[in-house]
C-alpha positions in Angstrom: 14.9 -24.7 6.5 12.6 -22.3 4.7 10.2 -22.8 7.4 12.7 -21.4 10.5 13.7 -18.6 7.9 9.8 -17.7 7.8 9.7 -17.8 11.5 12.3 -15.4 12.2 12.1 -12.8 8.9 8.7 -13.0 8.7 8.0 -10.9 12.1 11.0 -8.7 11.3 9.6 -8.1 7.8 6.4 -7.3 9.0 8.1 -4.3 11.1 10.1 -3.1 8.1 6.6 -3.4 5.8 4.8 -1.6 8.6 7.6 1.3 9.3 8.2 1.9 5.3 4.3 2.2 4.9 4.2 4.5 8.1 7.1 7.2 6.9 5.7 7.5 3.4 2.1 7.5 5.3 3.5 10.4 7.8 4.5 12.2 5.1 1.5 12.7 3.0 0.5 14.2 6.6 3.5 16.7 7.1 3.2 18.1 3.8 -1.2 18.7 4.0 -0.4 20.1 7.4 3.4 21.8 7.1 3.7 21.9 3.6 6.5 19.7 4.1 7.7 18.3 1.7 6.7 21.3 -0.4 3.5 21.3 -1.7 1.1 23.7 -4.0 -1.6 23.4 -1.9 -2.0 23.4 2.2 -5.6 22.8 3.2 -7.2 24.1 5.8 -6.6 22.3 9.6 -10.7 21.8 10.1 -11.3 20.2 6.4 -11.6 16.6 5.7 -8.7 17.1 3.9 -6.8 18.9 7.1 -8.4 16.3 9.3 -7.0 13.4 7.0 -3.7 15.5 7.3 -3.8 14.8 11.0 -4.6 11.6 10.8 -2.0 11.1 8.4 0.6 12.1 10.5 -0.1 11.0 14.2 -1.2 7.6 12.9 1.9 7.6 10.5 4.1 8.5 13.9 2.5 5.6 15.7 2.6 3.2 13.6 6.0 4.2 12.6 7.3 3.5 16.3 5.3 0.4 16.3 2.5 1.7 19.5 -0.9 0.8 19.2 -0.7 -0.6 15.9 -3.9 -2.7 15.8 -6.1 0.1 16.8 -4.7 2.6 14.7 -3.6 0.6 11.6 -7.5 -0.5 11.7 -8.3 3.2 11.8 -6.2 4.3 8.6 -7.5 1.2 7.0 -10.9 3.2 7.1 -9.4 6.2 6.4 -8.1 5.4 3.1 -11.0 3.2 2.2 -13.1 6.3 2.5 -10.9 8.4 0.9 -10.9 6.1 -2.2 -15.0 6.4 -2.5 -15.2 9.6 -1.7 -12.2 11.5 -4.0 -11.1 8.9 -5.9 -13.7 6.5 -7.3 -15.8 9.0 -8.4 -13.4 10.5 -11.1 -13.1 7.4 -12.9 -13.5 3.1 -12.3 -9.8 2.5 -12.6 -7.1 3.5 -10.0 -4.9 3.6 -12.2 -6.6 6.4 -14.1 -8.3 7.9 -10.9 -4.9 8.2 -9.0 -6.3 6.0 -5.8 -4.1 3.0 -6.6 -1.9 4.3 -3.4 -5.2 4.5 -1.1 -5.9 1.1 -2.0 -2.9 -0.2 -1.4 -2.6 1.6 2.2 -6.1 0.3 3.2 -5.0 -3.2 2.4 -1.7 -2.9 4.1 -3.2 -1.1 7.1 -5.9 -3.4 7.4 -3.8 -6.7 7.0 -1.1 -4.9 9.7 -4.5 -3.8 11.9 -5.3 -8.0 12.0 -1.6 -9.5 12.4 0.1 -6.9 13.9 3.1 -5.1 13.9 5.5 -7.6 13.8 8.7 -8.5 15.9 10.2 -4.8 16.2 8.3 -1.9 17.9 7.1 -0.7 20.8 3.9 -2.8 21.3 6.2 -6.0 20.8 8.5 -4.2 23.6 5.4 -3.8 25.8 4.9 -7.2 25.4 8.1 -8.7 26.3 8.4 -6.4 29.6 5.0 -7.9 30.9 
């Protein structure tokens, strides 16, 4: 019993973690590059921070929708890895007193999405079926 529950919420779960982590992921992006939600600061487009801004957002969109998750869930794995080491990690050791305990937890969610996939529900699992 467990086991056929596993089989067919497992996939489906995997789409719900990935979407959830993609919309809260998307809007970090919105609000560097929009100010959306509202936001003190807005940095400039060609910054690292601007650039992770974009990233933020078209990866967040994409993964969101469930296309080219691999590729790009791999990608904002990175992302946030070097964003830890290079903003967070240097302020203090501990995330929880450094703030990156987010962009550890999106690299490891990324990166475990970027080697199983996206799960039953998107558009690469759509692709799939049609071919």
């Amino acid at each position: 019993m467990t086991d056929s529950i596993s089989e067919i919420w497992g996939p489906r779960m995997l789409s719900v973690l990935r979407a959830v982590s993609a919309l809260i992921f998307l809007l970090h992006g919105s609000q560097k590059l929009f100010g959306f939600p509202a936001s003190e600061h807005q940095p400039p487009l060609m910054s690292l921070m601007g650039i992770g801004g974009i990233l933020e957002l078209f990866g967040g969109i994409l993964l969101l929708i469930g296309l080219f998750t691999r590729p790009v869930a791999f990608v904002l794995s990175g992302m946030m890895a070097v964003a830890y080491w290079m903003f967070h990690a240097p302020q203090n050791l501990f995330p929880t007193l450094n703030g990156g305990d987010s962009a550890i937890l999106y690299c490891f969610v990324f990166l475990y999405i970027a080697v199983v996939g996206g799960g039953a529900w998107g558009m690469d699992a759509a692709r799939a079926k049609s071919a």
